[in-house]
C-alpha positions as CSV (number, residue, x, y, z in Angstrom):
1,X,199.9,22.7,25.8
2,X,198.5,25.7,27.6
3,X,199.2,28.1,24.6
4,X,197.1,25.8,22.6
5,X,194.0,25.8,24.3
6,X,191.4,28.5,23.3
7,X,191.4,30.3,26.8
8,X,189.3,33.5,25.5
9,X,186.5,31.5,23.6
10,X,185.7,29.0,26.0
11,X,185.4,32.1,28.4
12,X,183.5,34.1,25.8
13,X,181.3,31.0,25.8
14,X,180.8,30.5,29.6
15,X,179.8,34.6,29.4
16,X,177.2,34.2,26.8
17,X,175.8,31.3,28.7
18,X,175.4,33.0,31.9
19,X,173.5,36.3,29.7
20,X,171.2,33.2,27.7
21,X,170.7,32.3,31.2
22,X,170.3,35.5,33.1
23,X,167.8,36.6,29.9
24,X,165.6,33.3,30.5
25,X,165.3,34.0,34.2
26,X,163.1,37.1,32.9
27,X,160.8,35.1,31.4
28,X,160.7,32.5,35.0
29,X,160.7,35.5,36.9
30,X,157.2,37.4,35.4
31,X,159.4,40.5,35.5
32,X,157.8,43.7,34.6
33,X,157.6,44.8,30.7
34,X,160.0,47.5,31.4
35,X,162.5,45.4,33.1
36,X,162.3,42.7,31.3
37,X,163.0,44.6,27.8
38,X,165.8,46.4,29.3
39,X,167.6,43.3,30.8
40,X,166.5,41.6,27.5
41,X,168.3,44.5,25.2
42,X,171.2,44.6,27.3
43,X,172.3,41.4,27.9
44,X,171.8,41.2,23.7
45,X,174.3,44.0,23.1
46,X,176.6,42.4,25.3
47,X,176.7,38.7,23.2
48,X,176.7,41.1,20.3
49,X,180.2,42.6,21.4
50,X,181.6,39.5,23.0
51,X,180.4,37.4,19.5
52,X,182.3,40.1,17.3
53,X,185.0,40.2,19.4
54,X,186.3,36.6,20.2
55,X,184.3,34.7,17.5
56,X,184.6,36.5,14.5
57,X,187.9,37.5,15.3
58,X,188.0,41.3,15.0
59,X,191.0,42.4,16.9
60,X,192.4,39.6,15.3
61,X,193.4,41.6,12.1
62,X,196.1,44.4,11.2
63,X,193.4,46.6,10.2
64,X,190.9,46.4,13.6
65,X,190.4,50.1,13.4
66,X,188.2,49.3,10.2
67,X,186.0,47.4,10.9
68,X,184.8,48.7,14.3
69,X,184.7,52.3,12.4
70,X,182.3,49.6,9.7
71,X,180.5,48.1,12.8
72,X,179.6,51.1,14.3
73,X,178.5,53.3,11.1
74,X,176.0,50.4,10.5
75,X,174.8,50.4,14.2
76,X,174.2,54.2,13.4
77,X,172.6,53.6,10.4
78,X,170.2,51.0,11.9
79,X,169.4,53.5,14.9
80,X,168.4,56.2,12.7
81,X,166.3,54.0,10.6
82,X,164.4,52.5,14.1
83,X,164.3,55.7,15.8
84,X,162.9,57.6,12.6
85,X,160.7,55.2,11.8
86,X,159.3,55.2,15.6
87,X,159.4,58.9,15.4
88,X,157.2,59.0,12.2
89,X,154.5,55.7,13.1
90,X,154.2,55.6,16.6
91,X,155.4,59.2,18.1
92,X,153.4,61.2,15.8
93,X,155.6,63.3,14.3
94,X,154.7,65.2,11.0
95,X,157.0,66.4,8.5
């Protein structure tokens, strides 16, 4: 019976809790912007990585190597399109 119960995802679960509920305390807390953003953006990269990992099954696969090369290539993609657009609006940068 042990074998059959989903160990890993109720764990996963229980950890994305605790960040939903260590996120919210920012808001009860009156933290600083600065704190508050940072705590906010890391605790959401963290659910990111545990929700590809045990929900959507990545490792899961014969081919893992694949789709984390996919996963990051598009996280690359999406920091160069934030940071160049920051660049280019709010830094002030002219080409």
């Amino acid at each position: 019976m042990k074998e059959l119960f989903p160990a890993k995802q109720v764990g996963g679960y229980a950890f994305s809790l605790i960040l939903t509920f260590v996120a919210l305390l920012v808001y009860f807390f009156n933290m600083s912007k600065a704190i508050g953003l940072t705590i906010f953006i890391l605790t959401a990269f963290i659910q990111a990585a545990i929700q590809i990992v045990l929900f959507m099954h990545a490792r899961e696969i014969e081919d893992s190597k694949s789709v984390f090369v996919t996963l990051f290539y598009a996280l690359f993609i999406v920091l160069v399109t934030v940071f160049g657009t920051l660049l280019c609006m709010i830094w002030g940068w002219e080409y």
